[in-house]
N, C-alpha and C positions, 0 to 999 in steps of 0.2 A: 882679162882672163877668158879666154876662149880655146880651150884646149880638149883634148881627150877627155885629160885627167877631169877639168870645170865640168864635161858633159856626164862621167860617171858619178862626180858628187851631185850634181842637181839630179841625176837621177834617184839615186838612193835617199837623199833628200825628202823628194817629192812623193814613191814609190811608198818608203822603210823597207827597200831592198836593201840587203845585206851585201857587204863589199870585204875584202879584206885587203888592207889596206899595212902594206909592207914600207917597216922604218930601218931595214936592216939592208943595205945593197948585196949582202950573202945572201939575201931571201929565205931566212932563215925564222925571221920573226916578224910578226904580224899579229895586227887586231882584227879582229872578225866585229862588224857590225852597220849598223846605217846612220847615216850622218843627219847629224841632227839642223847645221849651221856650217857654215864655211865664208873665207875670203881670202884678202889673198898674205893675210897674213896665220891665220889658224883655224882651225877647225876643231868641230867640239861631232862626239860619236857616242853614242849609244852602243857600247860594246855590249855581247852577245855571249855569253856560254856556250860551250860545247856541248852541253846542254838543253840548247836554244832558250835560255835564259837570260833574261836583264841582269848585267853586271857591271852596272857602273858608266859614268861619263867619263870620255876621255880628253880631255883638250890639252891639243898638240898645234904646235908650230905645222904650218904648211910645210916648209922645207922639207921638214923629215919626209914625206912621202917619197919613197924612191920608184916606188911600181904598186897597181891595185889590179887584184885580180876580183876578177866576175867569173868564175869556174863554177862544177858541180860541188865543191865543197858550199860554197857560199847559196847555191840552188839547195842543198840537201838542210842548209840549216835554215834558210828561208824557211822551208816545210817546217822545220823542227819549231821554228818560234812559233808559227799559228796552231802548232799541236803540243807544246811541250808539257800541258800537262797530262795528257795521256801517256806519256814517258814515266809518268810519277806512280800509273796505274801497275802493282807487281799482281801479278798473278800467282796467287797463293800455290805452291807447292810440296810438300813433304817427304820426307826419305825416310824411309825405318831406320835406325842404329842398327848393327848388326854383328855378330860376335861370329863370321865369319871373316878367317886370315886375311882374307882379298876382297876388303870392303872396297876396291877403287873397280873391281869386275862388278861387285855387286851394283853401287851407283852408277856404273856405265851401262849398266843394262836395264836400272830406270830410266835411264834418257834416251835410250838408245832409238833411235829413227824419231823423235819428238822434233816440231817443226816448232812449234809454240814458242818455244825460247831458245836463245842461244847459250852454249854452255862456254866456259872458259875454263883451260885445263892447265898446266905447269909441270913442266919435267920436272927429273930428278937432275938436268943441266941448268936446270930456271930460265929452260926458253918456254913464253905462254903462246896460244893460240885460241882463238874462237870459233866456235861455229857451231856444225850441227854432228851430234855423235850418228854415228851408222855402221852397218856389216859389224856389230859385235860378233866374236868367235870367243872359243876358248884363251887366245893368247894377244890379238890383237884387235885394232876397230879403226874402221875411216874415221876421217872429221873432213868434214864440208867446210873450208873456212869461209869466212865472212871478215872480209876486213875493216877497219876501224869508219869508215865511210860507207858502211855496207855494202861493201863491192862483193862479188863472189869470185872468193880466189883459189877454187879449183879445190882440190882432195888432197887428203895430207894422210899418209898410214903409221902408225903409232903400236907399239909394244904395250901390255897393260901395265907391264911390271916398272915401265919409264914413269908414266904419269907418278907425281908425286902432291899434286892439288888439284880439287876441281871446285869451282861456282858455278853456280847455275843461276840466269835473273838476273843477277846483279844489275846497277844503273847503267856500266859501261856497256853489257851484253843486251839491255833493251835496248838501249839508243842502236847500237849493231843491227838488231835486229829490225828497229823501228827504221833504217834510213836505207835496210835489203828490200823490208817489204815494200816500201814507197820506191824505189828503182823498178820493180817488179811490177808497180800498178801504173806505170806510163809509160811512155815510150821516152825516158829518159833525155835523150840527146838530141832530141827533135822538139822536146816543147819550148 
């Protein structure tokens, strides 16, 4: 066994670098985590939450490995394991109830230019988006998205009377917001 594949398990191994490690030749599905043990007949992994959470051993047939990626996804939850319980910290928020008609103007205009957290919205089509609310007006507002990997994916403009949900904090929206700010504190693609 000396191959690519043998040199990125002994590394993850050695490291508890995180790998994800694809059993689907669509590359469609994959485990996220660092190997605990390997040969050349199975391997046993410490799979990882999306999270950056401990979730379980895997052990699988070697075979199945069709491809392992070492990408930014796998860097961004490397961070998330050594931090993931700061992920768990909510930062207390509050919203008045309001017995105004256009309660979804009124809560966008508590969040509105708030960097702290990321909010997450839903049409009246049930398409969702994240990021940050901004340029509230009478009739419409940006949103800064943030994508599920905390990428920042540009400005999106939005009617008020579309929106038909909003969260704010939620676990899915820290973790957003927790893997933007960590892109933003390095130089990403160079370390």
């Amino acid at each position: 066994m000396n191959s690519n594949f043998y040199k990125i398990l002994q590394h993850s191994k050695e490291n508890q670098s995180i790998i994800a490690v694809y059993n689907d030749p669509e590359g469609d599905n994959f485990w996220a985590g660092y190997i605990l043990d390997f040969n050349d007949e199975f391997f046993t992994m410490q799979h990882i939450s999306k999270y950056g959470k401990k979730d379980g051993i895997l052990i699988e047939p070697y075979f199945k490995i069709s491809r392992i990626d070492v990408d930014d996804y796998c860097k961004c939850l490397n961070y998330l394991k050594e931090h993931h319980t700061d992920l768990d910290q909510e930062n207390p928020i509050t919203f008045n109830a309001t017995a105004e008609e256009n309660w979804v103007r009124q809560i966008l205009g508590e969040i509105n230019d708030q960097t702290e957290y990321v909010s997450r919205i839903q049409l009246n089509n049930n398409s969702r988006f994240a990021g940050f609310i901004r340029n509230l007006t009478e009739d419409d507002f940006e949103l800064k998205c943030i994508g599920s990997e905390g990428t920042d994916e540009g400005s999106l403009y939005f009617q008020i009377d579309d929106v038909s949900s909003i969260r704010v904090n939620d676990l899915e929206a820290r973790r957003r917001l927790f893997f933007y700010n960590y892109r933003r504190s390095i130089d990403f693609f160079d370390e």
